[in-house]
TIMI-2910 file (N, C-alpha, C, CB; in pm, 1 decimal, decimal comma, always signed):
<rs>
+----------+----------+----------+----------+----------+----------+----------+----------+----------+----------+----------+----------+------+
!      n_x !      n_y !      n_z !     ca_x !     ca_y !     ca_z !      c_x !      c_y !      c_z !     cb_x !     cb_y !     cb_z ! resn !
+----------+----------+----------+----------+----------+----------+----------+----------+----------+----------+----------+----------+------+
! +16850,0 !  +7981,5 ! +20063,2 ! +16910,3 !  +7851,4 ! +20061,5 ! +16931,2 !  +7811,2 ! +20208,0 ! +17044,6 !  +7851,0 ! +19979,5 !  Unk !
! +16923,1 !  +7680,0 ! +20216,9 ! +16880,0 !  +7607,1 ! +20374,6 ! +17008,7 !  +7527,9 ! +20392,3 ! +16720,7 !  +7485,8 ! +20380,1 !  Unk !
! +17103,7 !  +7584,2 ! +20462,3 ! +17177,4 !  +7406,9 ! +20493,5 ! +17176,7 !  +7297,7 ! +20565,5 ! +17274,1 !  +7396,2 ! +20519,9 !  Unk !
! +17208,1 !  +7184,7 ! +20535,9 ! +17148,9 !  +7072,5 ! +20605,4 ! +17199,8 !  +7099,0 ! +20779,3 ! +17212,1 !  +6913,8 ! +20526,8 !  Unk !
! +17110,9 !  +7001,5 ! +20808,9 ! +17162,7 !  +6967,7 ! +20936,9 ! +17278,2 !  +7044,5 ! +20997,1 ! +17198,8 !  +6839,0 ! +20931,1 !  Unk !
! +17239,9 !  +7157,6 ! +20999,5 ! +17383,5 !  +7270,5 ! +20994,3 ! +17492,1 !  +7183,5 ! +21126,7 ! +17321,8 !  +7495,7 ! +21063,9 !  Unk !
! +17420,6 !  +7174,2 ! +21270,6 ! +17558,6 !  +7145,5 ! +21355,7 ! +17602,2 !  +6993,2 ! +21302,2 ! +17528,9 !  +7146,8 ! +21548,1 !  Unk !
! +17558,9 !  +6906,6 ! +21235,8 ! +17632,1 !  +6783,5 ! +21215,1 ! +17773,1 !  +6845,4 ! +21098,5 ! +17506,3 !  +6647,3 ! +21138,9 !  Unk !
! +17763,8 !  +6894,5 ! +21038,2 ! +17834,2 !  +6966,6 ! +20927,8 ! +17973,8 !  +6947,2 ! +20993,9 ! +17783,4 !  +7135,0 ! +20896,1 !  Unk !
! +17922,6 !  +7009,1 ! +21133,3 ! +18057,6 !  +7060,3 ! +21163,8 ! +18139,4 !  +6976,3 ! +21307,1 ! +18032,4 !  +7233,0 ! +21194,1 !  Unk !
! +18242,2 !  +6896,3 ! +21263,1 ! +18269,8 !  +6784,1 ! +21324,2 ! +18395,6 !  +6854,8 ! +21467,6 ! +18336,6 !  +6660,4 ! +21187,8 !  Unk !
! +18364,9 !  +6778,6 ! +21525,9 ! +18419,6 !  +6816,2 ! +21658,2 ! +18582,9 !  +6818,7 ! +21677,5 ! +18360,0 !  +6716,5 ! +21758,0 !  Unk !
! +18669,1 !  +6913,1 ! +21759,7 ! +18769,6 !  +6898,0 ! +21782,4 ! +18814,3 !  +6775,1 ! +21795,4 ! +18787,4 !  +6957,7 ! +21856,3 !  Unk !
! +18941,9 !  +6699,7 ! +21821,4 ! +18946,6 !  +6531,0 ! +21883,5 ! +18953,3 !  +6586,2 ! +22005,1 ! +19085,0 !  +6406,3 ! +21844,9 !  Unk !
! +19013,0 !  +6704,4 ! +22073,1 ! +19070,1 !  +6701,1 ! +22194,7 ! +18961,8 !  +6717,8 ! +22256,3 ! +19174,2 !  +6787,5 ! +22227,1 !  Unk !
! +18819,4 !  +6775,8 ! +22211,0 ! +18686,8 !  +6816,9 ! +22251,7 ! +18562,2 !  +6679,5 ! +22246,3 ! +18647,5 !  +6948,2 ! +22141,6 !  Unk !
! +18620,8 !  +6577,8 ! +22200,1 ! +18504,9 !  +6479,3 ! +22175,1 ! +18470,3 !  +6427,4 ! +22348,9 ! +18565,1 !  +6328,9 ! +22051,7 !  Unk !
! +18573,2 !  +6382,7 ! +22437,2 ! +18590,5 !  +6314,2 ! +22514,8 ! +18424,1 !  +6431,3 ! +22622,1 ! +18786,1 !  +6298,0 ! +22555,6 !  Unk !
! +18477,0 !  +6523,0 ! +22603,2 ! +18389,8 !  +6626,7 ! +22661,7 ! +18225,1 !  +6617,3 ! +22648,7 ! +18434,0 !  +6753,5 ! +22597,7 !  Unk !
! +18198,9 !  +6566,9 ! +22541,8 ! +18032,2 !  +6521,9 ! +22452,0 ! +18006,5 !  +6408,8 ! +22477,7 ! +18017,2 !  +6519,0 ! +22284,0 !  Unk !
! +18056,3 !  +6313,1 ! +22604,4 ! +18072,6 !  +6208,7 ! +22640,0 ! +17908,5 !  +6177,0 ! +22713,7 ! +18208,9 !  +6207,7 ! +22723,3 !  Unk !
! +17817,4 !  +6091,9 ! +22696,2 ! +17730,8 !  +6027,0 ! +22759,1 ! +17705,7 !  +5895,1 ! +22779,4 ! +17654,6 !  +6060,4 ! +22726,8 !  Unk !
! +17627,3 !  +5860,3 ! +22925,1 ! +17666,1 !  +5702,7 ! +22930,2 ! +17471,6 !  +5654,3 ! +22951,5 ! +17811,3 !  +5650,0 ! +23111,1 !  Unk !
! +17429,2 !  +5658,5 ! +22833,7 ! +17270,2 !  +5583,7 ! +22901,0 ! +17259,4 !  +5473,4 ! +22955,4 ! +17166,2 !  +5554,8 ! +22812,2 !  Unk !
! +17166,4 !  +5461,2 ! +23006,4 ! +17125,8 !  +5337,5 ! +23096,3 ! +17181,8 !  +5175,8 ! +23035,1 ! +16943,6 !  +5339,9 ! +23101,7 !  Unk !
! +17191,2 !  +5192,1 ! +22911,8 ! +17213,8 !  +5040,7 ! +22891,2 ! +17412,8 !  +5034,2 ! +22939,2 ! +17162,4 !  +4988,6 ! +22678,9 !  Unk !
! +17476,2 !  +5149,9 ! +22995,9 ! +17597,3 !  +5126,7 ! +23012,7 ! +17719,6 !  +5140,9 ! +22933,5 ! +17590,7 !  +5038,0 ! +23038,4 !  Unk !
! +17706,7 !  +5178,2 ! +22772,5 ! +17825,6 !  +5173,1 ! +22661,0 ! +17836,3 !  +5360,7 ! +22698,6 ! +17766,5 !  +5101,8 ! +22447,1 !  Unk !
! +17941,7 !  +5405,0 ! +22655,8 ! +17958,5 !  +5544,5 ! +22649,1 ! +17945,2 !  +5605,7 ! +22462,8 ! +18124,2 !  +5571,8 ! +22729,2 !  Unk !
! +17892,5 !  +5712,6 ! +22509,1 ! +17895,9 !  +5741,8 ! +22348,1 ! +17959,6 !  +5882,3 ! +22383,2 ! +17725,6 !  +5742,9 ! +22245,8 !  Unk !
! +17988,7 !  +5930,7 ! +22239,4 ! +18070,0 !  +6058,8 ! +22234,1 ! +18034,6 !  +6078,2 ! +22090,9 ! +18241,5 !  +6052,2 ! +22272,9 !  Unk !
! +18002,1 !  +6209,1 ! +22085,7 ! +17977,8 !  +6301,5 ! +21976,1 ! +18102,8 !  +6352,9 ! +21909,7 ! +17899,3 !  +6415,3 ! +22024,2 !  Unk !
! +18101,1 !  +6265,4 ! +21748,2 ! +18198,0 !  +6308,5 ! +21630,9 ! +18173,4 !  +6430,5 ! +21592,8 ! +18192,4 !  +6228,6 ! +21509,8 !  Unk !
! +18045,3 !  +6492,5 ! +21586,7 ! +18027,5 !  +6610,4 ! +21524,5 ! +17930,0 !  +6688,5 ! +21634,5 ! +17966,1 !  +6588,3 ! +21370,7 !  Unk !
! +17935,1 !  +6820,6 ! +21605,9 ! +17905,0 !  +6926,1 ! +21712,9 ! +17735,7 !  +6902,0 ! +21752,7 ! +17939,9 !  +7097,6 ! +21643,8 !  Unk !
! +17689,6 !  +6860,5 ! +21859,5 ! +17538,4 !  +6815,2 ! +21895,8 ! +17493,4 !  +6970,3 ! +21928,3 ! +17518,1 !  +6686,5 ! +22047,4 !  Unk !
! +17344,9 !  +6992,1 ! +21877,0 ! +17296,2 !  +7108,1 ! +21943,5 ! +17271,1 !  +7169,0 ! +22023,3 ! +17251,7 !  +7128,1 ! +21938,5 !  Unk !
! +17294,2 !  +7077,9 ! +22155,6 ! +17348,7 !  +7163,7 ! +22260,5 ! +17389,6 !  +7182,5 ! +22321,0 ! +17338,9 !  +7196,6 ! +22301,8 !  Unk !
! +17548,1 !  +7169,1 ! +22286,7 ! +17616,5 !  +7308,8 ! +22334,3 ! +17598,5 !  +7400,3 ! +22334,3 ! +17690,5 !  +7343,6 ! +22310,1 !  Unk !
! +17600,1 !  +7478,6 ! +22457,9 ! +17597,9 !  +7647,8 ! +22423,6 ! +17669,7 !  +7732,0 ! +22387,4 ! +17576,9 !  +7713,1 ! +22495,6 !  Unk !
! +17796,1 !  +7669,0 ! +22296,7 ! +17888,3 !  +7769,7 ! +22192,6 ! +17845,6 !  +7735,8 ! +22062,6 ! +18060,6 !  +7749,4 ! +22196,8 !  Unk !
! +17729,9 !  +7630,4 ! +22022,4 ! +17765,5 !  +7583,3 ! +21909,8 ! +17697,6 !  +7659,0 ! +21818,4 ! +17747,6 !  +7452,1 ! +21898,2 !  Unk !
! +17544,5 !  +7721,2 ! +21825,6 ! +17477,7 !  +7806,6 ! +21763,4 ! +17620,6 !  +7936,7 ! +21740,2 ! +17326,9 !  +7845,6 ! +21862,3 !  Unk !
! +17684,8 !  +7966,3 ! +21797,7 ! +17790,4 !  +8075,6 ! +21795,9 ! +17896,7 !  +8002,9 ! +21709,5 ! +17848,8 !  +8125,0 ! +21953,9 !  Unk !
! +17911,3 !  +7910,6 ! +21712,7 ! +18050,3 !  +7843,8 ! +21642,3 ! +18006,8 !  +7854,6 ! +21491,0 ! +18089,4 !  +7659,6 ! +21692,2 !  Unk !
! +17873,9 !  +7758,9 ! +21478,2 ! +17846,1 !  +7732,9 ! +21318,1 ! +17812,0 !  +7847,5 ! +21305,9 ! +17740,1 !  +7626,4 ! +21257,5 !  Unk !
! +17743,2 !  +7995,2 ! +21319,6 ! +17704,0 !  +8121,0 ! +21243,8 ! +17869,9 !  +8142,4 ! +21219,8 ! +17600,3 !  +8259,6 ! +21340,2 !  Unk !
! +17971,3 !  +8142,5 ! +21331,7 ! +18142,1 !  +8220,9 ! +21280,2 ! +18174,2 !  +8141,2 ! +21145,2 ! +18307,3 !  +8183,8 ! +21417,9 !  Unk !
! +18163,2 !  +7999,8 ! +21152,1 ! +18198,6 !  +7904,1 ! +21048,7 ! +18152,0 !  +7942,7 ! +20923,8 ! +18150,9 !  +7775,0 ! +21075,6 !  Unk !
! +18032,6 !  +7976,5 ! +20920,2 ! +17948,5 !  +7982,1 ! +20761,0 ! +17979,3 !  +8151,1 ! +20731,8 ! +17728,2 !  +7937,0 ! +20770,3 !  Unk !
! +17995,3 !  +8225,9 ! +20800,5 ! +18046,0 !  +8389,2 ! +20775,3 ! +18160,2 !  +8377,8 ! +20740,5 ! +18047,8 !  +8494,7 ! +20891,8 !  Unk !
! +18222,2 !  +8313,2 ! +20793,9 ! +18408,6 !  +8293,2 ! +20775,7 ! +18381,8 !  +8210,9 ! +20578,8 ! +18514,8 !  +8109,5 ! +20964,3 !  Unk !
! +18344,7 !  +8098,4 ! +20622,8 ! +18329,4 !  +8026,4 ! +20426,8 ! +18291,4 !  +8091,3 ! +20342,0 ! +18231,5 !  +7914,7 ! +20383,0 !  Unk !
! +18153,9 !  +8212,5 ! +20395,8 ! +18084,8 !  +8264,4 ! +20249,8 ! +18150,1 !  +8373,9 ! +20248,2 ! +17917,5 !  +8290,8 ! +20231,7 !  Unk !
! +18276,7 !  +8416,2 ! +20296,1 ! +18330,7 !  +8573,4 ! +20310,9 ! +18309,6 !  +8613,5 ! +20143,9 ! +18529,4 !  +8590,3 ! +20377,7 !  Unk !
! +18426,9 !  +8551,1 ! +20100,1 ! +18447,5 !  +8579,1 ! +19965,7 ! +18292,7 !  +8612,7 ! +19876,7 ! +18531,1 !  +8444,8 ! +19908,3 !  Unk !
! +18188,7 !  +8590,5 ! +19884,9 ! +18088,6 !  +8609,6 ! +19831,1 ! +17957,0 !  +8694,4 ! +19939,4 ! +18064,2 !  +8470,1 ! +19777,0 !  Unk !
! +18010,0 !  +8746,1 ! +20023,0 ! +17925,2 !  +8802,7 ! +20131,2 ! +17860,4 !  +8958,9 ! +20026,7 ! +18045,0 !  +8842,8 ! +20305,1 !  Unk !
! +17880,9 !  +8982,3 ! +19929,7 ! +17873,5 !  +9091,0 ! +19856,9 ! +17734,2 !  +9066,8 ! +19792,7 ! +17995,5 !  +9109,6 ! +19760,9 !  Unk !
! +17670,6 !  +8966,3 ! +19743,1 ! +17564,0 !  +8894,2 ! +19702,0 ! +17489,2 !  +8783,2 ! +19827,8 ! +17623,3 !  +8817,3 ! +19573,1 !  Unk !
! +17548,6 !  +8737,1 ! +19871,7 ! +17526,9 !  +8635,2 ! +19993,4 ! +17568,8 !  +8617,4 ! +20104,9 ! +17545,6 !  +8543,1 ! +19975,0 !  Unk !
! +17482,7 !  +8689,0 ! +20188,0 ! +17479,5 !  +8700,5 ! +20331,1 ! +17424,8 !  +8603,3 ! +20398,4 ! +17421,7 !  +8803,9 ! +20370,5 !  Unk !
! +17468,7 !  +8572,9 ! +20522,6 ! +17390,0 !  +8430,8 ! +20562,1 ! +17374,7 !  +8487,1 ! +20716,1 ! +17494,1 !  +8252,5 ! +20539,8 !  Unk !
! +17255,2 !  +8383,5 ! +20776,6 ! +17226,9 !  +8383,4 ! +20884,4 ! +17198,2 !  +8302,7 ! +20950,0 ! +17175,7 !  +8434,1 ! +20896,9 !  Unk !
! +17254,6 !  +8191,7 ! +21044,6 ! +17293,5 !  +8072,2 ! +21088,6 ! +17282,3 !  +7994,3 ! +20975,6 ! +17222,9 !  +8023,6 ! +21200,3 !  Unk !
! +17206,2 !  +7930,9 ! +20926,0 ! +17171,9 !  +7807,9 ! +20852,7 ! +17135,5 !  +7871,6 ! +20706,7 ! +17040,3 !  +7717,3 ! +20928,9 !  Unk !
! +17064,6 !  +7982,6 ! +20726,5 ! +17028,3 !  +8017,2 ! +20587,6 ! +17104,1 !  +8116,6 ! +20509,9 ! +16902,0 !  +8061,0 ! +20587,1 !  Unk !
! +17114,9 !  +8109,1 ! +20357,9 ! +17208,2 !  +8194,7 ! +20308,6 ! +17110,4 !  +8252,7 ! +20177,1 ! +17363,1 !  +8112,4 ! +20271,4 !  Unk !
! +17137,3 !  +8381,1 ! +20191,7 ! +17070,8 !  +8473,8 ! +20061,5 ! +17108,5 !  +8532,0 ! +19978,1 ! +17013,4 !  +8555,8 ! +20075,5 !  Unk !
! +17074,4 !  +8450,8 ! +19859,1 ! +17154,7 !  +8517,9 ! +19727,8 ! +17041,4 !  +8572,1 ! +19666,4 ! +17244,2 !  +8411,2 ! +19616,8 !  Unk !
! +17150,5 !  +8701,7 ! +19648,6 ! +17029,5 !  +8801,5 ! +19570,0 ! +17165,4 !  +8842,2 ! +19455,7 ! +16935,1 !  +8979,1 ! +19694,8 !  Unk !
! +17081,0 !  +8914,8 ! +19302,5 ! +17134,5 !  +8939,4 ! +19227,6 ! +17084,7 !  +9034,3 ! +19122,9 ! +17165,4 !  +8847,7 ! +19204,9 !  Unk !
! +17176,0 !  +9163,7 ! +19099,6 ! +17089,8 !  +9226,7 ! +19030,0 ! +17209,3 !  +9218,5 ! +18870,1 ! +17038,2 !  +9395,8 ! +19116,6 !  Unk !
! +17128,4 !  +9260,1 ! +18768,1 ! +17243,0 !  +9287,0 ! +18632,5 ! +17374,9 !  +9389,6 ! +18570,1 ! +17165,6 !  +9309,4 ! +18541,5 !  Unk !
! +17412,4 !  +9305,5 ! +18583,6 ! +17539,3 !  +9367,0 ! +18533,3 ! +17620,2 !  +9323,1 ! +18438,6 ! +17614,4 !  +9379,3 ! +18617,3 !  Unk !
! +17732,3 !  +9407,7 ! +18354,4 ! +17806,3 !  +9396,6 ! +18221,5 ! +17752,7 !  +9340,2 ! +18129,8 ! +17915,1 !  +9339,7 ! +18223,5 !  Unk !
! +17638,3 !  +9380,2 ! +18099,9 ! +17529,2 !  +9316,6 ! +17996,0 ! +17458,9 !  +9210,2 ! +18005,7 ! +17573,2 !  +9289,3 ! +17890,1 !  Unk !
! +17497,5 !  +9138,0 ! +18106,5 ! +17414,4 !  +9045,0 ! +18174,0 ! +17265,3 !  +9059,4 ! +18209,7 ! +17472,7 !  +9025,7 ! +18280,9 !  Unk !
! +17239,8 !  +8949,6 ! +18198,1 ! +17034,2 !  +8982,0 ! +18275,8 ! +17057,3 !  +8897,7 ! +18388,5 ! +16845,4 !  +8900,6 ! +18162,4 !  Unk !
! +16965,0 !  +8987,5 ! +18475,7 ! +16943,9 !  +8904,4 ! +18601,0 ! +16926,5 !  +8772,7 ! +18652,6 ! +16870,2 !  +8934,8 ! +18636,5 !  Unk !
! +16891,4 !  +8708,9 ! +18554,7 ! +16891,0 !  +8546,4 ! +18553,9 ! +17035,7 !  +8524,9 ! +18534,1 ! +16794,0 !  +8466,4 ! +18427,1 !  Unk !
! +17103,8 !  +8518,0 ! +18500,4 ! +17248,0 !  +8493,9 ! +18414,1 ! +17338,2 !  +8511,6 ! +18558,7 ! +17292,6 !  +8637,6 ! +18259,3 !  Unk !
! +17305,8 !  +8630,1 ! +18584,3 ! +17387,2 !  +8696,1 ! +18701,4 ! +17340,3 !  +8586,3 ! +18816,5 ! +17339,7 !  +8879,6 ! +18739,8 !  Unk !
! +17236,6 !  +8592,7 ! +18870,8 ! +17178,3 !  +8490,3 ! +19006,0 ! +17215,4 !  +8338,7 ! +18956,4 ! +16976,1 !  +8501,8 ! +19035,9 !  Unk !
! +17183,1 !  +8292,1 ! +18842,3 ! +17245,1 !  +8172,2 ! +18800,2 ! +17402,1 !  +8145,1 ! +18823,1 ! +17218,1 !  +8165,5 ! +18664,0 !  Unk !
! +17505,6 !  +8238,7 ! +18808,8 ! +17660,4 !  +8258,2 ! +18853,8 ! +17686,5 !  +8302,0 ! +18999,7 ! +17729,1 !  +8370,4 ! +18764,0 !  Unk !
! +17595,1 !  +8340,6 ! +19062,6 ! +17604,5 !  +8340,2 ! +19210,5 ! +17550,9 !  +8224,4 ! +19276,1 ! +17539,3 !  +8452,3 ! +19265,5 !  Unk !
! +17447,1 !  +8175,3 ! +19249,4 ! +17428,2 !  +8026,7 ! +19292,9 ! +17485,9 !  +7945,6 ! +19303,2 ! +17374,4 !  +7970,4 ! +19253,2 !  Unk !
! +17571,1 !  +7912,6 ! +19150,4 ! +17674,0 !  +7812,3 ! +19166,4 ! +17804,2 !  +7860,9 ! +19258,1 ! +17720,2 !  +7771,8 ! +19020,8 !  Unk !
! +17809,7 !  +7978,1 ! +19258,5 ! +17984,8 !  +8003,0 ! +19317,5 ! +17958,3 !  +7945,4 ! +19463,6 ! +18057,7 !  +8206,4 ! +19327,0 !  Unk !
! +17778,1 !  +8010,3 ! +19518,0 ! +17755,1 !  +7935,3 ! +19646,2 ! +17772,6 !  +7810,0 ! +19680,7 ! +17654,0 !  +7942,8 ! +19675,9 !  Unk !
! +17694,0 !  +7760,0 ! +19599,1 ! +17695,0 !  +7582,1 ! +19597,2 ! +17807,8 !  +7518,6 ! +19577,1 ! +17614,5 !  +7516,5 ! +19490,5 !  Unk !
! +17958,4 !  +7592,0 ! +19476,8 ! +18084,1 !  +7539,0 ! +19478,3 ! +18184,7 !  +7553,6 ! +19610,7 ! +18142,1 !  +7597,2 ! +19365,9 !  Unk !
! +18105,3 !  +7683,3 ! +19673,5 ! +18175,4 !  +7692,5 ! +19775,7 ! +18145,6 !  +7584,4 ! +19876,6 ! +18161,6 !  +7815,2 ! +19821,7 !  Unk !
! +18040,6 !  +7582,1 ! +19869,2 ! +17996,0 !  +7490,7 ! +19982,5 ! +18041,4 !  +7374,6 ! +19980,3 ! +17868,2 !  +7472,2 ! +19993,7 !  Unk !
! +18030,4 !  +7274,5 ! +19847,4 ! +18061,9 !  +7173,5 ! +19881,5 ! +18208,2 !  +7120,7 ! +19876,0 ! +17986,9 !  +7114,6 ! +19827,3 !  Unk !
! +18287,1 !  +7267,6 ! +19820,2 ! +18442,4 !  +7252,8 ! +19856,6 ! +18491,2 !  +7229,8 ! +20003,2 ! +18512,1 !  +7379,1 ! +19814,6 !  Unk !
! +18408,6 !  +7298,4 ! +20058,7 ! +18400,9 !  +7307,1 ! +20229,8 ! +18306,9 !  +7178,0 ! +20277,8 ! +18316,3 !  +7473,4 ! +20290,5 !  Unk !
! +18257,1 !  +7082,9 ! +20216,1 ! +18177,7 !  +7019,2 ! +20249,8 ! +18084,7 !  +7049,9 ! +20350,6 ! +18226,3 !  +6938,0 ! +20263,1 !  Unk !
! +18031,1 !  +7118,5 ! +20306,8 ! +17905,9 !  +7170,0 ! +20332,6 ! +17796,8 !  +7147,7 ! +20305,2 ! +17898,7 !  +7247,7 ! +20312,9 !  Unk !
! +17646,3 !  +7147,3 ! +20293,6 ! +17527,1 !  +7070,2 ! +20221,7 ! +17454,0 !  +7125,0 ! +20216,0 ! +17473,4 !  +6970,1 ! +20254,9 !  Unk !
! +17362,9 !  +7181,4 ! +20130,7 ! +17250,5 !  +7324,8 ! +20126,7 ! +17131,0 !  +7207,5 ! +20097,8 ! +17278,2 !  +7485,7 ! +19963,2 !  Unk !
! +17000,5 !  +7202,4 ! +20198,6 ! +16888,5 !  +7192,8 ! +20138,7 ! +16810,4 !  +7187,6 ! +20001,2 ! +16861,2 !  +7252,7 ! +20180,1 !  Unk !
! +16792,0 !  +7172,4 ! +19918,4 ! +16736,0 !  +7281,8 ! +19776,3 ! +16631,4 !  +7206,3 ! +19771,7 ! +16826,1 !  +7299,8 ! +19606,7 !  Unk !
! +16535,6 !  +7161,8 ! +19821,1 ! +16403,1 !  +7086,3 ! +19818,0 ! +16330,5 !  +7246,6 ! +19870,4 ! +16387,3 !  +6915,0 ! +19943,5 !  Unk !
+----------+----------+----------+----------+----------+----------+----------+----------+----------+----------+----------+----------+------+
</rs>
């Protein structure tokens, strides 16, 4: 599973926006609401962020920056479909409790 646009996800301190500050040629200033890719903490920020959200399910789904892997084998009479079908969703509930956004195309 892919999440979107992983650094937009994750929206910027207020006290940190002023900092993401650029002024192009036409003269207006802009400043970044949500974390731009490059910074060089931010690849480090969003992997802590998405390890920290999927803790609770890190037992089935481990993730690695952007991508997260659910694997599932059977159990309590369950078949393996049944089982990966109930880990998917707990992913996908987690996520978008956290507003979060997974790819699935």
């Amino acid at each position: 599973m892919d999440l979107m646009d992983r650094f937009d996800q994750i929206l910027m301190r207020e006290r940190d926006i002023p900092y993401t500050a650029v002024s192009p040629p036409s003269g207006m200033l802009w400043e970044w609401l949500v974390m731009p890719q490059g910074l060089s903490n931010a690849p480090a920020t969003f992997n802590r962020c998405v390890t920290k959200l999927l803790r609770s399910v890190r037992d089935f789904a481990p993730s690695y920056f952007d991508d997260v892997f659910v694997h599932s084998r059977n159990m309590d009479g369950k078949t393996d479909v049944e089982v990966h079908r109930y880990h998917v969703r707990r992913v996908l509930t987690l996520l978008r409790e956290h507003k979060f956004f997974a790819n699935l195309n």
